[in-house]
N, C-alpha and C positions, 0 to 999 in steps of 0.2 A: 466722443471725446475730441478735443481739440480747441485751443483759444483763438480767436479769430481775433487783429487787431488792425482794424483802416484808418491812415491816415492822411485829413481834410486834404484838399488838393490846394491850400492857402500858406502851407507850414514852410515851405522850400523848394532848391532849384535842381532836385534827383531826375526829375523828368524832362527830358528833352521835345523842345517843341520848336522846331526850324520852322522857319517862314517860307523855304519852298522844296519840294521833295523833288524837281525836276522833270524828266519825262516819264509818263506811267503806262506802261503796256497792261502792267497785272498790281493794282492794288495790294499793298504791304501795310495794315495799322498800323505803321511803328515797332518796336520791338522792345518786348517786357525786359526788364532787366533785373537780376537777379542781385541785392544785397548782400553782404561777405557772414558768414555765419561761421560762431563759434563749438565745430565738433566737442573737442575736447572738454568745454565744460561739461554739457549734455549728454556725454557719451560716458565720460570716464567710470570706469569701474565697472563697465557692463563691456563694453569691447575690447581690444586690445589695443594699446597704444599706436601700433602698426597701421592696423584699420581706421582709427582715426585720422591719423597723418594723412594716409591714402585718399579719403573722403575731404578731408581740407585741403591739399594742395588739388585735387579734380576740381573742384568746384572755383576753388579760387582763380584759376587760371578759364574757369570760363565768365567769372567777372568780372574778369579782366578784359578779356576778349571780347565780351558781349557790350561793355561798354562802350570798347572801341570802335566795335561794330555800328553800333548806333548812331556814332556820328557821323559816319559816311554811308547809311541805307540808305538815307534820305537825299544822294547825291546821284542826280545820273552817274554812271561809272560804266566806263566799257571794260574796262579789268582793272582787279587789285588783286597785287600776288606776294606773299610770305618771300624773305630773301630765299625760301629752298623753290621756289617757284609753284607751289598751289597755292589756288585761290583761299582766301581769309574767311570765306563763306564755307568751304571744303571743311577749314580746320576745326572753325568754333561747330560745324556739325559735327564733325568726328568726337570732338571734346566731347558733348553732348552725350554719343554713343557710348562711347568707352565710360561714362560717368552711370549712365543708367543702370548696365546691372548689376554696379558696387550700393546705389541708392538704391535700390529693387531690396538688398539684404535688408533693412531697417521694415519693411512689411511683411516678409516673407512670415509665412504661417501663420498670421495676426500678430506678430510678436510685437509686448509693447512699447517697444524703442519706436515704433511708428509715431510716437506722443512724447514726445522727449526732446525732440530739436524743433526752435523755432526760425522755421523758414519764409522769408521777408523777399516780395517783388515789386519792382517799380511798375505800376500800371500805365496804359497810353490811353485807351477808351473808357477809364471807368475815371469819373468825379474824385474819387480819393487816389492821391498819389502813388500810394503802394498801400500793398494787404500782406499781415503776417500769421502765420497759422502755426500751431503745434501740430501737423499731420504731415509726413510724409508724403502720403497720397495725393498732398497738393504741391508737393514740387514736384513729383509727376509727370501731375498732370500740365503743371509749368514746364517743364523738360520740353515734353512732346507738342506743345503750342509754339513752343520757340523752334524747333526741329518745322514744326511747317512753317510758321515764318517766314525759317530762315528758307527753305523750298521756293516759296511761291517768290522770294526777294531774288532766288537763279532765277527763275524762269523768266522775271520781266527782267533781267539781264538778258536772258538770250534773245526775249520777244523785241528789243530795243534795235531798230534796224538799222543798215547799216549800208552804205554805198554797194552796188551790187558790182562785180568784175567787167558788167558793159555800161556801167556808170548811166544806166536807164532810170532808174528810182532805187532810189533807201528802198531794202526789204531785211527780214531777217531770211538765214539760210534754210534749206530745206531740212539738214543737218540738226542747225537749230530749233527750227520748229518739232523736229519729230524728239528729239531730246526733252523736249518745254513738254510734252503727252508725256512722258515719261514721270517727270517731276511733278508734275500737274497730280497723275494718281498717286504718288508717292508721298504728298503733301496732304491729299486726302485720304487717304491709309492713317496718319498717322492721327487724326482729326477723325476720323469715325473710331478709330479704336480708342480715343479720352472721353467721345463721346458714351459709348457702349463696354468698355469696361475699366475705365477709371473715376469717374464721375457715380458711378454707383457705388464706388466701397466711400466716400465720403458721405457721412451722416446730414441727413436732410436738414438741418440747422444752418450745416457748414457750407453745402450748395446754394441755400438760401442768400446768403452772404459773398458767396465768390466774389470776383471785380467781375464788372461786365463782360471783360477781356475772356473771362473762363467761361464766361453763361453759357449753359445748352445750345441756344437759341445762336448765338455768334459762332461758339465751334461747329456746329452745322450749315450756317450760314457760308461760313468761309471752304467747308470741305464741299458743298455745292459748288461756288463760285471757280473753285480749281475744277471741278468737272466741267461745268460751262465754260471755262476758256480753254480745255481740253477739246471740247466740243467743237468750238472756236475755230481753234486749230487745225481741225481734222475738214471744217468745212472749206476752209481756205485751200487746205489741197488736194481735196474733193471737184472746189472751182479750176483749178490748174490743171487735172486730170484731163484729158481728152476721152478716158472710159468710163468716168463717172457723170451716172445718168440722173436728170431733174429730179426723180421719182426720191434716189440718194441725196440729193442736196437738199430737198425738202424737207427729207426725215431728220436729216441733220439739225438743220434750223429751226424744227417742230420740235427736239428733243431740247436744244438750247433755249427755248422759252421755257420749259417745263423746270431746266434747272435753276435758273434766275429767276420764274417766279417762286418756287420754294425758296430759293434765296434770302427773297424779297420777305415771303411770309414769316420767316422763322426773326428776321431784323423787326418785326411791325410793333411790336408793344415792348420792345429794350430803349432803357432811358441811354439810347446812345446820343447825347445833348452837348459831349465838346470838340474839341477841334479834330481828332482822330476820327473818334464813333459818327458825326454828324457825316465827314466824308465817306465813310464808309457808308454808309445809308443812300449816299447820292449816286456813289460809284455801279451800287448793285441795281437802283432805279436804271441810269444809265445803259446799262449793259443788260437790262430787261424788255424798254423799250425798242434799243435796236435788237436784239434777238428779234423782236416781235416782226422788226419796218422785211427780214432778211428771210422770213417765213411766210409774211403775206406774199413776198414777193412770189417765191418759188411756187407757192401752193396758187398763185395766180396766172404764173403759164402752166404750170399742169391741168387747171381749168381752160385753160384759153386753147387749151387742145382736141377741145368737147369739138364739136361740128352741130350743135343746137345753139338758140338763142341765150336760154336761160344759161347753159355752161358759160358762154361767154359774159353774158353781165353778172353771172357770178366773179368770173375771172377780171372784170375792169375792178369791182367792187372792191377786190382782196387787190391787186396791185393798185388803186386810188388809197387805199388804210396801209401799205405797205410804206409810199411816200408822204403819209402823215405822220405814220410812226418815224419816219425816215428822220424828218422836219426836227419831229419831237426831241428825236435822243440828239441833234446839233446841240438843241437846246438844255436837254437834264447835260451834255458834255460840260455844256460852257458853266454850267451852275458845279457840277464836281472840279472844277478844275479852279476856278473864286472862291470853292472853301478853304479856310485855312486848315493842314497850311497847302500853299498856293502850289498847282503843277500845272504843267502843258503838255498836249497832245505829241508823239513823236510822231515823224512824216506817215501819213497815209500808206497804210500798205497791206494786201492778204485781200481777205473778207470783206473789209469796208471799203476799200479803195477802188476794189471790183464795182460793189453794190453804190457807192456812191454816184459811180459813171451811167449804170444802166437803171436802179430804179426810176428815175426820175424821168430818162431817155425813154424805155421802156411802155410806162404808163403813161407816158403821153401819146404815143404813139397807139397803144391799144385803145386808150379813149376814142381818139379819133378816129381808127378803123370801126370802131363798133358804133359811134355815135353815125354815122355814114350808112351802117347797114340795117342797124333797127332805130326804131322811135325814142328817144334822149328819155323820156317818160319811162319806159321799162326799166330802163338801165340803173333807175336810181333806188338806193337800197344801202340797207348795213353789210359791213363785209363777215365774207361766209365764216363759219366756225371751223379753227385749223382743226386737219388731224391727230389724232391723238394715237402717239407712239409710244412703245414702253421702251425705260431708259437703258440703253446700251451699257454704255460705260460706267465703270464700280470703281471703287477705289481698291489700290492696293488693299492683300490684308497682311498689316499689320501685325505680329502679336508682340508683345512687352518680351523682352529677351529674360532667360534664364538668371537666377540670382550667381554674381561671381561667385567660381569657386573660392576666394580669402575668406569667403563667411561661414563655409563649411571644411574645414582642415583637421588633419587626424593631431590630438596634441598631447603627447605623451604626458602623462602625471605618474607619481610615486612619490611615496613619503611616509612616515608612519603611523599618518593615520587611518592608513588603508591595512585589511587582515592579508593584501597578496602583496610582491615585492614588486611589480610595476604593472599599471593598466593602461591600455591606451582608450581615448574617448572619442568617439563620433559623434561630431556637434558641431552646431554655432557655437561664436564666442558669446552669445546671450545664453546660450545654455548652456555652458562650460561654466559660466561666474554660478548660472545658481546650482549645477552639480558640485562646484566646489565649496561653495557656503554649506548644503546639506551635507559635504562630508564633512568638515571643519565641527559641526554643530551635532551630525548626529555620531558619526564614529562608530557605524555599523557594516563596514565593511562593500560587498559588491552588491547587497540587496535591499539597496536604497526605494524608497518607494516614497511620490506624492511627497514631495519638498515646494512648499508654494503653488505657481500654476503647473509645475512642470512635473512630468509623471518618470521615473527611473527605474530600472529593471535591467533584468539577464540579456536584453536586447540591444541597449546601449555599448556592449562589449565584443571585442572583436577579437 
């Protein structure tokens, strides 16, 4: 069940499309945006006026927020703060939170109020403007895509560098950086859990149809890409470590290929074709190729450690492919950063700023030592095949929080069409409407049974 309705991406101006998003550490698609939806028509007579209220002002006040949000994600920002002083990004996730397990009640136990409100999103990467669905299950799983979003949009705040205390280079803190792991898996937590148990309770019709924004293939896509810049992360302070050894930075940047190129796989056949989806596509190329330039490297002085010939023109082979890849991702850079809409690199710093100074240093310098020692003829060849590590880091898990207690309340009845002088009932208010229609209708006192879908007995009473 559920009505699915997409509209052309030609009809109007609900979707924001800025011309430049500013500096980008960590890729953000934009951000979905949720339409104002009418509880009360959809709901009345099945919930309680209360719980309606409850569920229209939550959601209201997050599109409200999320609007507003929108028009400043796309702005570099070093802080924006609510007059009580948290951040805007803090609030509209907390909104979120506190709104989930009052929205969790409308699914709880299959019950059919899951098909009863139509919930309507503004899309960024898919062709049609916004998608509306009769399912709950798909503001959900809306919910928990905006919650990473909104995630991965801290993190490239934190990863956004910043004059250091001896004014040496813009970096981010180390503070920051380990904070940025944090959200990083907490952004994929919430992205492998829509993937793995939201996404299956919607009927294959309905998945069929998603916006691209929801597709398997992109929420996977994107819960990788936060593990590889976790990854990322951790190699950078791996390189700054004085006790972290080659053997670890290699593993590192072996695991970080692995994750960009699933990345990479899971984006290959999504009609991601406009100005959001296409950069996204460029960004994950990007950030696959240099994975690659920052593994040959390391996997080419651990070869150049060998004391045989072949080790070593193994080892020129892997750092000469190291700074072709190197070359390469200048190049995928400058092409994600000319898609609309339009961003710039922030100053060099971590990982690449390291590896931009030595690969190139580096393999020039081994070429030459080894062209000196053996015959230029040997040396020449494809670079060797990296190792192959299994992947360390998981995503938070996740699980979908408890249904609020408002949708399970003790609520006293009496009256006389009951044979006892007062009963209390333990229920939802979807099952309180239809125990009270079966007693209105049948007038059989406390041993009601099988009224519609729902089954009544001596266990119902407390």
């Amino acid at each position: 069940m559920g009505c699915l309705v997409s509209t052309p991406k030609d009809t109007g101006g609900n979707r924001r499309r800025p011309g430049s998003i500013g500096e980008v550490s960590v890729y953000v698609p934009g951000l979905r945006i949720p339409k104002p939806v009418d509880f009360s028509q959809s709901l009345s007579g099945h919930v309680s006026k209360t719980l309606v209220e409850r569920l229209t002002a939550m959601r209201t006040r997050i599109v409200v927020m999320t609007g507003q949000e929108a028009l400043t994600i796309t702005r570099t920002r070093r802080k924006t703060t609510t007059q009580h002083g948290r951040s805007t990004l803090a609030d509209l996730h907390q909104a979120l939170e506190d709104y989930l397990p009052v929205l969790l009640g409308l699914v709880s136990d299959g019950s059919q109020l899951q098909f009863k409100v139509q919930f309507i999103w503004v899309n960024q990467e898919d062709d049609a403007e916004e998608t509306a669905m009769f399912n709950a299950w798909y503001e959900v799983l809306s919910v928990l895509h905006l919650m990473a979003m909104l995630s991965l949009s801290q993190a490239n705040l934190l990863l956004l560098p910043r004059t250091s205390a001896d004014f040496y280079q813009p970096k981010a803190s180390e503070e920051s950086r380990r904070a940025s792991i944090d959200i990083f898996l907490k952004a994929a937590g919430y992205l492998d859990c829509a993937v793995r148990h939201v996404l299956p309770r919607l009927p294959s019709e309905l998945r069929r149809n998603l916006p691209v924004d929801l597709a398997e293939g992109v929420l996977r896509a994107l819960c990788l890409q936060a593990l590889g810049q976790g990854v990322d992360i951790q190699l950078g302070m791996a390189i700054d470590s004085t006790k972290a050894t080659l053997a670890v930075k290699r593993r590192l940047a072996c695991e970080m290929v692995k994750y960009w190129q699933q990345a990479q796989d899971n984006l290959m056949n999504l009609p991601l074709s406009n100005g959001w989806g296409e950069k996204h596509r460029h960004f994950v190329k990007w950030k696959y190729v240099e994975a690659k330039a920052a593994a040959y490297y390391y996997h080419g002085l651990i070869l150049d450690e060998g004391n045989t010939e072949k080790s070593h023109g193994m080892a020129v082979a892997a750092l000469q492919a190291a700074d072709e890849y190197f070359e390469e991702s200048k190049k995928a850079c400058e092409v994600f950063n000319a898609a609309h809409p339009l961003s710039r690199n922030p100053p060099l710093w971590g990982t690449m700023k390291y590896l931009s100074e030595k690969i190139p240093k580096d393999t020039s310098s081994k070429v030459r030592i080894n062209r000196d020692l053996y015959s230029h003829e040997k040396n020449m060849g494809t670079a060797p095949t990296l190792p192959d590590f299994a992947l360390a880091l998981k995503p938070n898990e996740y699980q979908l929080p408890p249904v609020d207690p408002s949708w399970r309340q003790r609520i006293a009845i009496g009256g006389t069409g009951l044979k006892c002088n007062c009963l209390k009932f333990l229920g939802t208010y979807d099952e309180f409407f239809h125990f009270s229609m079966a007693v209105e209708k049948k007038r059989k006192g406390c041993r009601l049974r099988e009224w519609g879908h729902l089954t009544l007995n001596r266990a119902n009473f407390f």
